[in-house]
N, C-alpha and C positions, 0 to 999 in steps of 0.2 A: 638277522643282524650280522653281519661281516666283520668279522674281526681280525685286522693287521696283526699277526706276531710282530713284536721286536725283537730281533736277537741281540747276542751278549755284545756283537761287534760293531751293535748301531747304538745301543744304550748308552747315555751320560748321565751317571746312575744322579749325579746332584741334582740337574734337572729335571729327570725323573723325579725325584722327591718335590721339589719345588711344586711341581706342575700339580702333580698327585694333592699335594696338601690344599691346594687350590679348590680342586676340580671338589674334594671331597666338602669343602667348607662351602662350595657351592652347591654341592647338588642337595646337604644335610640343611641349608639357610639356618634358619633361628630356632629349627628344632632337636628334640635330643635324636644322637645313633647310641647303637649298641654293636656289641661284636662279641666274638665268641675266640675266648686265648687256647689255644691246647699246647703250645709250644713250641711246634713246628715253624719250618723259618718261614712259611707262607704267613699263617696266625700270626708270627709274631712280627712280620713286616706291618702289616695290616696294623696291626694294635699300634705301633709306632707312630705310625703315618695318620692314624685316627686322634691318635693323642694331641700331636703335633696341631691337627689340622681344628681340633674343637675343644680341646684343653678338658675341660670338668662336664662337656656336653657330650661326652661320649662315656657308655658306660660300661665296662669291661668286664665278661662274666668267661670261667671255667668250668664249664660242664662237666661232674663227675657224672660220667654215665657208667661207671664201672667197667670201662673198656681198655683205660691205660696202662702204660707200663706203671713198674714198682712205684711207689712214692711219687710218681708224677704229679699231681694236682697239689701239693704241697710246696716242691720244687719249683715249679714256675710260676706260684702264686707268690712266693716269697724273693724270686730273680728278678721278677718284673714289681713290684715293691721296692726294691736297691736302684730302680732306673725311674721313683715317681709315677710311678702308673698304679695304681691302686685296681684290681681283679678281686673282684665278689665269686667265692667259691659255691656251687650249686649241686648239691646231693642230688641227683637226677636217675640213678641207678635204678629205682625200682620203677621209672615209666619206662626206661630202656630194656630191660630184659621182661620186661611185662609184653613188649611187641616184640618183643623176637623169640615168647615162649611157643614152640610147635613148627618156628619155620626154619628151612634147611636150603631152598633155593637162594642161590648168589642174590640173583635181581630182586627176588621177596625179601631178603634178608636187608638190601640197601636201601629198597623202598621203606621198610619197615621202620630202619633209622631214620632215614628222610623226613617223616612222618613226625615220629617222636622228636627230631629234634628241631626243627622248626614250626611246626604245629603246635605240639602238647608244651614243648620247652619253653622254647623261644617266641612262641605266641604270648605265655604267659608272662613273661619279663618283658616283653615289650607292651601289653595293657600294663602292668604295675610300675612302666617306668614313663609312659603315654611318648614311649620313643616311634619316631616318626622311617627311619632309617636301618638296617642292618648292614654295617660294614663285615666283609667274607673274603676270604685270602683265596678264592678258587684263579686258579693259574689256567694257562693258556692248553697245556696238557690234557688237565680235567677234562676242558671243551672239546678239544681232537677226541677223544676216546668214547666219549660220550656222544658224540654225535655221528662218529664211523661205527657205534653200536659194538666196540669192544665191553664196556662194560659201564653200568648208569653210576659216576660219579654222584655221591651223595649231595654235594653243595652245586648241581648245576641243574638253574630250577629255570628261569626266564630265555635258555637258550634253546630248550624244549617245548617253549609256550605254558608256561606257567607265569600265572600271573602271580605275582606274590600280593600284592596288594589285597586282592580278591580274596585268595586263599587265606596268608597267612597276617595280614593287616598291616603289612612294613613293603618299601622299596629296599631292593638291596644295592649296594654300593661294591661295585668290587675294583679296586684300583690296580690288581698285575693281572688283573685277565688277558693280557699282551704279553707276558714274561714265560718262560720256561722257569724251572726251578736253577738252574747257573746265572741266571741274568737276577731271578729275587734273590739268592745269596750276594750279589753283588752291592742291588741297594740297601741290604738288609746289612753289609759289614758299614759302608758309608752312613745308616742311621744311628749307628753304634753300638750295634747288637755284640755280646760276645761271640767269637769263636765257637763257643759252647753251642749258640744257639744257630750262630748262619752257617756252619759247616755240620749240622744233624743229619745222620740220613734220611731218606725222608718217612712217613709215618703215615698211613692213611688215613684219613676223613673216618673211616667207620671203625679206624683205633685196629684192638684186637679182634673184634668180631671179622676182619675180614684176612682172619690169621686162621679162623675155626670153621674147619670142613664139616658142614651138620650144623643141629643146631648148638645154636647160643646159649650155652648154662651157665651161672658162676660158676660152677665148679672148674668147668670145661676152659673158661677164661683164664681162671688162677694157675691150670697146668701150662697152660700156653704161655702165660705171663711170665710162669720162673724160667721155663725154656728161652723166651726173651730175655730176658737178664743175664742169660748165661754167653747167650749168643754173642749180645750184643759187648758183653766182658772181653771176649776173646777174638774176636773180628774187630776190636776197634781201629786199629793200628794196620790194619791191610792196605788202605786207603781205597775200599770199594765202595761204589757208586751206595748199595744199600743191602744191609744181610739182615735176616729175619728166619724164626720160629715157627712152623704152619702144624697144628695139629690135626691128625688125620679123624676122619669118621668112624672109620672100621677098629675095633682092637685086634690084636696081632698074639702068635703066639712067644713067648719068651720063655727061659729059664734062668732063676735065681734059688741060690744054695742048693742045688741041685734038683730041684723041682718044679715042675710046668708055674710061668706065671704068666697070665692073658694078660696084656696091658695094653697102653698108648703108644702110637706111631711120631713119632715126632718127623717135620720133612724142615731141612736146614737149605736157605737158601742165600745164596753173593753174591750179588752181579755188580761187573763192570760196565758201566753206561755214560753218555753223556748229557742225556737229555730224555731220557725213561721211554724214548720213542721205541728204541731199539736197546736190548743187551744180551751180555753174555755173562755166562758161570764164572765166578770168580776161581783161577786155576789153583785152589790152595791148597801149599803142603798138604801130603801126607799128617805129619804128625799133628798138626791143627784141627782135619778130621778127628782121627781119631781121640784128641784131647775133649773135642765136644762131645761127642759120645759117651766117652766116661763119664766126664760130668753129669749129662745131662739123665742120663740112664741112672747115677747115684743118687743126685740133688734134688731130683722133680720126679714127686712120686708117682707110683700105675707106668712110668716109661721103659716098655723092655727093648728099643728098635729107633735107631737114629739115621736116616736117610740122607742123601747129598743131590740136589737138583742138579742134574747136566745138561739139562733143555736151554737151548736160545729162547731168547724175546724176538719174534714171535719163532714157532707157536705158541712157547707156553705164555706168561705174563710176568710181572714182576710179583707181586700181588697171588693169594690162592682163590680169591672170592670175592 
């Protein structure tokens, strides 16, 4: 299947809506969709554009798989609540780290989620809700990287020859598989999303696990998690494309009170981008370095070692996993 990009300077983002709400109400007819909120402005254009397009025949679920930031699943379940859209929260944590107990490979690790969440999850909410549809905010992006075999986007199932129907029991619907992430922040502020939610950096599909070099533990998640919080505290206001918290595999030697302490590697990463094709390091102050470091080495336990990525996109990625 060939798929047209549109970029941001052919887009009319109302139209765009218009057509979408359409195309969506047609392709779902008289039966229920479902969709999955995480927050992001891909999910949450989707959830808009689904609501609009089937009112109470669409059913809106948040996967806690225990992958997100702080308080997340609380947060969006209660922002999108204030906008009419009602999201059923889904404790999902213990099939997720259930598949990804033992595995360290990037592409095992994505497959793994994959699996779990459209299979074990999402198979099961759509028998219990006898929904016919799954509405997915995967972008134009996903598809290029996935398909030049940069790395297996987790929500890109049918453009690899998966049949979802077969596999997982649902068609899936994705209405910006033609947008980059500038062109969906565009329709996403014209649906009337906050600020908040259509200028977020952006967040990957497999959450924190593709923030965690090795395998995937809670425990492993919770340090990488406060390390996001902190990052994301103090890089807010830079106006970079997207900064993030990558916790390393290896523990490292450090010293605190003046004695050997092995800990965690943290690696801090900023990039300025405009389209996630291509970026660059974000050039930040000296004293912002070093302000995350302190913190992070104080705040979030086991951390004795704060790094700064200097590598372009490409070679390195935005993403560690």
């Amino acid at each position: 299947m060939k798929i047209e990009e549109m970029e941001v300077k052919d887009l009319n983002p109302q139209r765009f809506i218009e057509e979408k709400i359409a195309e969506i109400a047609s392709l779902a007819g008289t039966g229920l969709a479902v969709n999955a909120l995480s927050g992001g402005v891909d999910s949450s254009t989707v959830t808009m554009l689904g609501h609009k397009a089937l009112g109470n025949r669409l059913k809106t679920y948040f996967i806690d798989h225990g992958l997100m930031r702080e308080d997340e699943p609380e947060t969006i379940v209660s922002l999108f609540k204030e906008l009419g859209v009602l999201v059923e929260l889904v404790d999902a944590r213990t099939e997720f780290f259930n598949a990804l107990k033992g595995v360290t490979d990037p592409e095992e690790k994505r497959e793994a989620i994959t699996q779990a969440f459209y299979k074990d999850v999402f198979g099961r909410l759509v028998k219990e809700s006898n929904a016919t549809h799954l509405l997915q905010g995967t972008n134009y992006t996903d598809i290029e990287e996935t398909v030049a075999g940069v790395k297996r986007q987790h929500n890109i199932l049918e453009q690899i020859g998966i049949d979802t129907q077969e596999q997982y029991g649902y068609k899936v619907i994705e209405p910006l598989i033609q947008l980059r992430k500038p062109a969906v922040r565009e329709v996403a502020k014209v649906l009337g999303l906050s600020e908040e939610i259509y200028n977020r950096p952006p967040f990957p599909g497999p959450a924190l696990a593709a923030r965690v070099i090795g395998e995937v533990t809670p425990e492993r998640v919770e340090t990488v998690r406060k390390a996001t919080r902190i990052v994301e505290e103090e890089l807010l206001h830079t106006g970079a494309f997207q900064y993030l918290a990558i916790l390393h595999k290896d523990k490292v030697t450090g010293v605190r009170n003046g004695k050997r302490d092995y800990g965690f590697q943290i690696e801090v990463r900023c990039w300025d981008s405009e389209d996630a094709k291509t970026g660059s390091p974000t050039r930040l102050p000296y004293d912002i370095l070093e302000k995350l470091a302190e913190r992070i080495t104080t705040e979030v336990p086991g951390v004795v070692s704060v790094t700064y990525n200097i590598t372009k996109k490409p070679p390195s990625t935005i993403e560690a996993v």
